[in-house]
N, C-alpha and C positions, 0 to 999 in steps of 0.2 A: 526330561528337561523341558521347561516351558521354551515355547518361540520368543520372546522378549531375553530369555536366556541365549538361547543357540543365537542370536543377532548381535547382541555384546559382545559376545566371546567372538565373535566370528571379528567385528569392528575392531577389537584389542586385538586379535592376532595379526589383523593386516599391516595396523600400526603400531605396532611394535616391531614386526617385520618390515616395516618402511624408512628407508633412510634417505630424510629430508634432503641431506644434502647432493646425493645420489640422483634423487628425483628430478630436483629443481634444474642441477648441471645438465640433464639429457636435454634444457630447452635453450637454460639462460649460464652463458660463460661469466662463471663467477671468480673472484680474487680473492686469495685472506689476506683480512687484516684485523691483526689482534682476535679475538675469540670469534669473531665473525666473517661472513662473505660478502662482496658485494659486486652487483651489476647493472647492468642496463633494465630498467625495466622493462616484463614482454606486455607489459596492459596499456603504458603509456610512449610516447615517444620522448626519448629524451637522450643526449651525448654524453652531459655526467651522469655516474651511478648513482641513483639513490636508492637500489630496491637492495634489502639486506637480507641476511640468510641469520640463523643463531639455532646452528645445531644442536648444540647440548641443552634448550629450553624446544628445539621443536615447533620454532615458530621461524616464518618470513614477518614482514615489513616491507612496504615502499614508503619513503618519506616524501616523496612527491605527489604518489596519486590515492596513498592512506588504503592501498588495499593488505591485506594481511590476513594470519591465520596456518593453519597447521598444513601438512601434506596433501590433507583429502581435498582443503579449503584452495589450494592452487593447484590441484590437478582441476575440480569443476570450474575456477576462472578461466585456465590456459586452453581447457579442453573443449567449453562449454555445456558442461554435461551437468547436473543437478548434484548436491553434495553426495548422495549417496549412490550416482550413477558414478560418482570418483571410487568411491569405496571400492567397486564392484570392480570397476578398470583397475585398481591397483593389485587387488587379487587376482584378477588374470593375467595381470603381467609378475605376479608370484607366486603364480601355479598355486594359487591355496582353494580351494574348492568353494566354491557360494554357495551357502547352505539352503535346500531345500527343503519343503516339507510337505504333505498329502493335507490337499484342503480336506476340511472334516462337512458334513454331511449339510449343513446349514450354508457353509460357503460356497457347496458346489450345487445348494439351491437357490442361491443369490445370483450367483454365475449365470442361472441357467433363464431365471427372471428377465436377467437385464437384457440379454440375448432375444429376449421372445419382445420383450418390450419393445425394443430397438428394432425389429421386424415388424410387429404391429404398428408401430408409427410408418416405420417405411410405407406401407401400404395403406395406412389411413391418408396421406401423404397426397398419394395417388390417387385414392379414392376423392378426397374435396378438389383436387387439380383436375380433374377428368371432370367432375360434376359440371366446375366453373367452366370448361373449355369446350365441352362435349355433347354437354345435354340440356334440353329444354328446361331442365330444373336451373340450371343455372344463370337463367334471364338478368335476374336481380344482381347480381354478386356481377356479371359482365358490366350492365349499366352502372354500379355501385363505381366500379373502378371506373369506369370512362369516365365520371363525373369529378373522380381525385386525379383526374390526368395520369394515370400508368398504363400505362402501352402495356400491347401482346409481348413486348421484347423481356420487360422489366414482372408482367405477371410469370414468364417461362424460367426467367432467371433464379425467381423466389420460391419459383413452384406454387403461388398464391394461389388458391382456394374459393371453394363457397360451400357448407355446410346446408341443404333443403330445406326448407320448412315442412319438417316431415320429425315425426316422433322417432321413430327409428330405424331410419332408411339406411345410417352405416350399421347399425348393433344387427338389422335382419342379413343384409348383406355378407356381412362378417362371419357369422353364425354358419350360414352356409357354405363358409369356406374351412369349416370345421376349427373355428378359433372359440377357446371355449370361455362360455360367457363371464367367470369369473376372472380371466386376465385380460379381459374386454376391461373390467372392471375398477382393475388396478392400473390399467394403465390411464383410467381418468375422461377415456373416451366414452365411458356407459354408466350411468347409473341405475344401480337396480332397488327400487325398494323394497322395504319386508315384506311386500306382496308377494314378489319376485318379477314385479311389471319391472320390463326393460325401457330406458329411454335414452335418444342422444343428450351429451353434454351441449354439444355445437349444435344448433338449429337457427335456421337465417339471420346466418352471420357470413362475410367473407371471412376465410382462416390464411390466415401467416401462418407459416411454418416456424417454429423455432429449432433452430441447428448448435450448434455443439462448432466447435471451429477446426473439427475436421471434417465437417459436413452433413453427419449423423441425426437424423430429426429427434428430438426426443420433448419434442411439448408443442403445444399449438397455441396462438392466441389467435381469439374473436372477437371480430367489430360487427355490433348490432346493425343492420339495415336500417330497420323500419323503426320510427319515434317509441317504442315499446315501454315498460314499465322493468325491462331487463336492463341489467347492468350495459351501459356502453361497451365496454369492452371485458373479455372473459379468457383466463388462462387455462391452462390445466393444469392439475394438480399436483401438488410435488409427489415424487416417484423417489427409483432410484437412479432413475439416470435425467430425473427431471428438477434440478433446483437454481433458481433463477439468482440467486447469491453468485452461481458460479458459472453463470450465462450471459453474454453478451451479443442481442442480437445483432446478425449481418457480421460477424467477425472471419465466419465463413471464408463469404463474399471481399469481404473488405481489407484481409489481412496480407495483398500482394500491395494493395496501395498505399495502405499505411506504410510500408517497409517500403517502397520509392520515394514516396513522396514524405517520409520522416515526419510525420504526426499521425493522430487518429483525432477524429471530430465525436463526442460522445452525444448523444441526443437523448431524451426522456424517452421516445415512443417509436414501435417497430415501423408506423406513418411516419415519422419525420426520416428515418434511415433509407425507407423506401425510397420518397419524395426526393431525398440526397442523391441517392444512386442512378435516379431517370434523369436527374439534369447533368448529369458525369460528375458528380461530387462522391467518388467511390470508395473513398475514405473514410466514412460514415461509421459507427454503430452504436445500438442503441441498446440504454439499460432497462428494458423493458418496464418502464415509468415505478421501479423500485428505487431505493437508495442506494446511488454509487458504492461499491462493498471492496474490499482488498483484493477479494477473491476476483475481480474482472477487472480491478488495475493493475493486477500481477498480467492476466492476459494478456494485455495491450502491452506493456512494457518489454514481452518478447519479441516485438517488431517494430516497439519506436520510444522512445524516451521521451517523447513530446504530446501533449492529451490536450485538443482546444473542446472545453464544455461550452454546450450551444443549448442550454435549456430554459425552457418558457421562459419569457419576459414578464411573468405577473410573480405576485409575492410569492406563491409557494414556489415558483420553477425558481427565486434566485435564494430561499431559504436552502432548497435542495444544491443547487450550485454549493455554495459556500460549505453544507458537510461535505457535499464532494470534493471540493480543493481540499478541505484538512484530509482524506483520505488520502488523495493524490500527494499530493506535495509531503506529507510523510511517510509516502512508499517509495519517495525518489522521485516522482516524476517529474519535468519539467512543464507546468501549467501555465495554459492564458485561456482566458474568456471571451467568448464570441459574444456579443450582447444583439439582441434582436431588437429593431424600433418599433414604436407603435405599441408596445404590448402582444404582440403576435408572437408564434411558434416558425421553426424553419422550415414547416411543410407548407404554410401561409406564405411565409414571406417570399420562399426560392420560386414560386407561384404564380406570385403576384409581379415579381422584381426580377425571376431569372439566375441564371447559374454568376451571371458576370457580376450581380449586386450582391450577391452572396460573399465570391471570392473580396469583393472587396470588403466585407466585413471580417473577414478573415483575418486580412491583413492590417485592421484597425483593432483586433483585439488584445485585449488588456491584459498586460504583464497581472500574475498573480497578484501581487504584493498592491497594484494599484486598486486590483477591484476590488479583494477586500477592505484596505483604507477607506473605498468609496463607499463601501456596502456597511461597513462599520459606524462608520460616524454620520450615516442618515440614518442609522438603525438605532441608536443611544443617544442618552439626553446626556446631553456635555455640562447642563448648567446644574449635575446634581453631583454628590462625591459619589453617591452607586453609581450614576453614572459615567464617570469619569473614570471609577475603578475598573467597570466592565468591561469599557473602553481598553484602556490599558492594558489587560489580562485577557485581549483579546488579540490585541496588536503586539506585544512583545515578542512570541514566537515567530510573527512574522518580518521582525525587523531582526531577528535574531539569523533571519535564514539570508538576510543579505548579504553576499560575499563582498562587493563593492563599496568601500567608506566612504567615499564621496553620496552615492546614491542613499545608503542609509542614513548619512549626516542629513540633507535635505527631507528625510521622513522626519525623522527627531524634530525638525525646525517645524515643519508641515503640521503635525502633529500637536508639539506644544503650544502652538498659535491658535492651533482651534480648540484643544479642551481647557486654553488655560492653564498649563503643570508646566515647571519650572524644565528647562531644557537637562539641566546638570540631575534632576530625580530620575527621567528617564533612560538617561543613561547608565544612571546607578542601577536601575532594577533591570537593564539591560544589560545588568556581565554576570546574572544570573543564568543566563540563554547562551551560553560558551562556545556552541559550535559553530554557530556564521556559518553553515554550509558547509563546514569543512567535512562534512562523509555525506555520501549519498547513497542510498542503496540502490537506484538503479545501475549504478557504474560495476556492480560486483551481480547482476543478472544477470545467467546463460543468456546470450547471444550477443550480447555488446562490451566488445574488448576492449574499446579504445577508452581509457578512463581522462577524467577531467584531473589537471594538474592542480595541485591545492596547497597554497600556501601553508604551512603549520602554526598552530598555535603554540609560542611559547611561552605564557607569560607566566609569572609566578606560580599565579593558583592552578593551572594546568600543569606547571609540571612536579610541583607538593602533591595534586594527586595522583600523578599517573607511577608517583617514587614510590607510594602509600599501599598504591595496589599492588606493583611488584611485591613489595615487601609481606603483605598481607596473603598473596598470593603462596610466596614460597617458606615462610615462618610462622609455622604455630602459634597461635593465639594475637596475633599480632592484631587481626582483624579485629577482634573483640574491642579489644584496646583502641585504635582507630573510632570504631562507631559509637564507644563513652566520648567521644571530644567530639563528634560532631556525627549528626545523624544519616543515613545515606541518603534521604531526602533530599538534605541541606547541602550537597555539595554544588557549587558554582558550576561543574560543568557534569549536563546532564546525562553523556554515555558512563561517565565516573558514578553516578549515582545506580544507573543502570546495571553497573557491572559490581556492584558494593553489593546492590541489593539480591544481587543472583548468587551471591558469595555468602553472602548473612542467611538467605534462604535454607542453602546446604547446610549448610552449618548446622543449623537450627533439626534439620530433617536426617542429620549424622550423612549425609554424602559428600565425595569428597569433590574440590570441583579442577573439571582438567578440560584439557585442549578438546576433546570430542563432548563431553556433557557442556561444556559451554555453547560450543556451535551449535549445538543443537535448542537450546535455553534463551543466547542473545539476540538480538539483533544484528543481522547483517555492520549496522552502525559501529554497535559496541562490541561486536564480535573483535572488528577491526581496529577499533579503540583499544581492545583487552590486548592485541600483538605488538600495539605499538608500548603497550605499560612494561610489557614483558620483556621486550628486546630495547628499551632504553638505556643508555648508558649513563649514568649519572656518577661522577667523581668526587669522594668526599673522604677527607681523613678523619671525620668521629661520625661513625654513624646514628649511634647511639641521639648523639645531639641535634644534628641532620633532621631524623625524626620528627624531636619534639621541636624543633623549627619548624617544619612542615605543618606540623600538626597545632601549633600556633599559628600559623597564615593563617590556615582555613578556620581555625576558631575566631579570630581574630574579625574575617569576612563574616561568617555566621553570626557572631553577635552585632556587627556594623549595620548586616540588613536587616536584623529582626530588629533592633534601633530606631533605622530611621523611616519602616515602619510606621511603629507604635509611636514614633515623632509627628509625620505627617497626619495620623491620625487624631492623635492628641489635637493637632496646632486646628483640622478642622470642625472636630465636636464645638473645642472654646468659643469661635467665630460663631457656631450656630447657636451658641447658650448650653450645650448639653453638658452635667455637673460628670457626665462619665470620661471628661477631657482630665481629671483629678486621678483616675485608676490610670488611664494610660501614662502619665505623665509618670504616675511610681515604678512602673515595669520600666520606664525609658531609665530612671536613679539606678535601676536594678543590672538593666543590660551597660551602664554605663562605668557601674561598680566592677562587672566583671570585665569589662575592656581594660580598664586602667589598671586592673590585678594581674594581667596576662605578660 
């Protein structure tokens, strides 16, 4: 039996041995009423109950703070443990055995790599901190930091380095300590050419350590000294324990502050974290000047829900910003911008101006939703329709994320004043964006229980489709049926399209789709989206009709936006003279034909 077998079977026997309601009661005192339970929620605080139970579907619900999901899905909430660190707790709590297995001969040469590699850095480590601290060789790389302002305190802390101007003064070193020159090799610190001449990667440069955020060195970078024809700065090579996707420097160092002080500062360069750290800005860490990736906003998000990016003030540091916000901001995190004056970086400016001009930029930094606005519309030409469309379909997700209707009515106004587009169009392409914030996925991350209360959305088209999924969910062929009248693309609210389209996928692929292959499939978001479809109550005496009600709404919505569309489109070819205002104008007779048939 394959391991992808023996791990199924093991995950259906736990749950199918689990009784939800059994579970849940050991934390949270529940009550029936009618087919279901309800309590206090344990994620939020609150006096009435909204959090519900619905044994016979196998799912929870909270109506207030929109967490949900199956048995394993609230033991890793309540417990803090990762989904499958629940799995593993519930089978010890029913004696069902965790299945093992004997690594085969390739994994326990992988194992054994990472291990030697992880000791080679160690001691390469030591070796450029000793060079910098100890020996005449290390003249340059002492003066080099005196001259960036980092003290003995802040070189001890980092372990900071200097690599000799010397060909191979670690690779000979090394060698004599009986490390043999081919995992010299893989670990990025030697190159050998097909001569078999050895040579160092590092040669006068100081080295930063790069750590792993248990502390573990597993990559260096280097800053060139001298004006050289050499790259400014130089990493090491991805490994197996060395990939910068899933590195953030100084997280180490940084991750007691972050978790006090409830933010983390993100900086381009392992210099600017540094620079943070010697003025006690110890919050600090940095993306080692790569593109902010999921994989190191998951990081930070286990120690603070809150991420201020502080990256160069020239066009690429605030191009790089803004993919970093759409990262962030759709991992859950809550963002704001530090923006630096003059065009400087924060290892410049905290330099020139100090720890106290810093913090105050801190505290002048910009709500998400504003920097991009700002960054947006000096970035696009508002006087063209590309322009205008860019615009728009650049900002709708972010007005979409506003929970506040006051503060997003004032964007609407803000907005339509400066590209010119009728206040009432953006609104319309604006109930295409459903969720206002209403889920977050930081709120359902190991380590932070305390969830944000979240008003629910009721309105027509959310609750036609969350009737649609049930339905589709628990009766054959239904789904079919559903996505002829409207495509899962097309639906108004985006975790609904999400969870159609994870649905239509199986399908297509003959799997069937349930509480564990979903978790595993969705998003956090629509995870929590698909329990609240599931455990909805919805009262109707023809279901049959019900239905095709439903499924008139969102047709009904479906043809209205691709409409008015191909309207606005229409209305500005005519004004520009283009004879292709005549095709739109037929598709508008077309989608209007089927409006009025519905």
């Amino acid at each position: 039996m394959s391991t992808t077998s023996v791990h199924d079977d093991f995950v259906e026997r736990v749950r199918s041995s689990s009784d939800i309601l059994a579970v849940i009661s050991s934390y949270v005192h529940l009550k029936k009423k009618g087919n279901r339970y309800w309590g206090c929620c344990p994620f939020h605080n609150e006096k009435t109950p909204s959090f519900s139970v619905v044994p016979q579907q196998g799912f929870f619900y909270c109506f207030g703070c929109h967490a949900g999901g199956n048995v394993f899905k609230f033991l890793s909430l309540i417990e803090n443990v990762s989904y499958y660190e629940a799995i593993k707790l519930q089978a010890q709590r029913l004696n069902i055995p965790i299945p093992t297995y004997r690594k085969n001969a390739h994994e326990l040469a992988e194992e054994q790599e990472r291990n030697d590699l992880l000791k080679i850095h160690e001691l390469a480590g030591s070796f450029f901190h000793n060079c910098l601290t100890k020996t005449a060789l290390g003249a340059p790389g002492r003066e080099y930091f005196a001259t960036r302002q980092i003290n003995s305190n802040i070189i001890e802390q980092f372990k900071l380095g200097y690599a000799p101007n010397l060909w191979d003064k670690l690779y000979t070193s090394f060698i004599k300590r009986g490390i043999p020159k081919e995992l010299l090799a893989k670990s990025g610190l030697v190159t050998i050419k097909d001569s078999g001449k050895a040579y160092d990667r590092f040669r006068n440069r100081v080295i930063i350590p790069i750590a792993d955020e248990h502390g573990h060195i597993t990559g260096f970078g280097g800053r060139i000294i001298t004006n050289a024809d050499s790259p400014k700065y130089l990493n090491s090579p991805e490994t197996i324990i060395f990939n910068k996707r899933y590195l953030l420097f100084g997280l180490d160092q940084a991750q007691k502050a972050i978790k006090e002080q409830n933010f983390a500062i993100v900086v381009e360069g392992y210099m600017d974290a540094i620079s943070l750290h010697s003025y006690g800005i110890t919050n600090a860490v940095a993306s080692l000047g790569t593109a902010f990736t999921v994989q190191q906003c998951r990081k930070i998000l286990r120690f603070s829900p809150n991420i201020y990016f502080c990256y160069d003030s020239d066009n690429a540091g605030q191009n790089a910003t803004m993919r970093a916000l759409a990262i962030a901001s759709s991992s859950g995190a809550n963002v704001r911008v530090i923006s630096i004056p003059d065009g400087k970086d924060p290892d410049e400016f905290v330099k020139k101006h100090g720890a106290k001009a810093f913090y105050t930029l801190i505290d002048k930094a910009l709500p998400l939703m504003e920097f991009q606005l700002q960054y947006v519309l000096k970035n696009t030409n508002g006087n063209t329709l590309e322009g205008k469309l860019s615009a728009i379909n650049q900002l709708m997700p972010l007005l979409a994320n506003i929970s506040n209707a006051v503060e997003r009515n004032e964007y609407i106004i803000r907005i339509s004043n400066v590209l010119g587009i009728d206040e009432g169009v953006i609104r319309s392409d604006l109930q295409r964006q459903s969720s206002f914030k209403n889920y977050t996925e930081v709120n359902s991350l190991p380590g932070n229980n305390t969830r944000k209360i979240i008003p629910d959305k009721k309105d027509a088209l959310t609750l036609a489709g969350r009737y649609l999924i049930k339905k589709s969910w628990y009766e054959q062929g239904v789904l079919d049926y559903v996505l002829s009248v409207i495509p899962a693309t097309e639906f108004p609210n985006k975790l609904h399209s999400e969870i159609l389209s994870y649905m239509s996928k199986n399908n297509q692929d003959n799997l069937a789709f349930t509480d564990i292959d979903a978790a595993e499939k969705l998003s956090e978001a629509a995870y929590s989206e698909l329990s609240h479809c599931l455990v909805e109550e919805i009262s109707t005496t023809d279901d049959v009709q019900f239905t095709e009600d439903c499924l008139k709404r969102l047709r009904r919505y479906y043809l209205n936006n691709n409409y008015e569309k191909h309207r606005l489109l229409a209305d500005q070819l005519q004004r520009n003279g283009d004879s292709r205002f005549l095709d739109e104008l037929k598709i508008t007779q077309q989608l209007r034909t089927q409006m009025d048939n519905l």
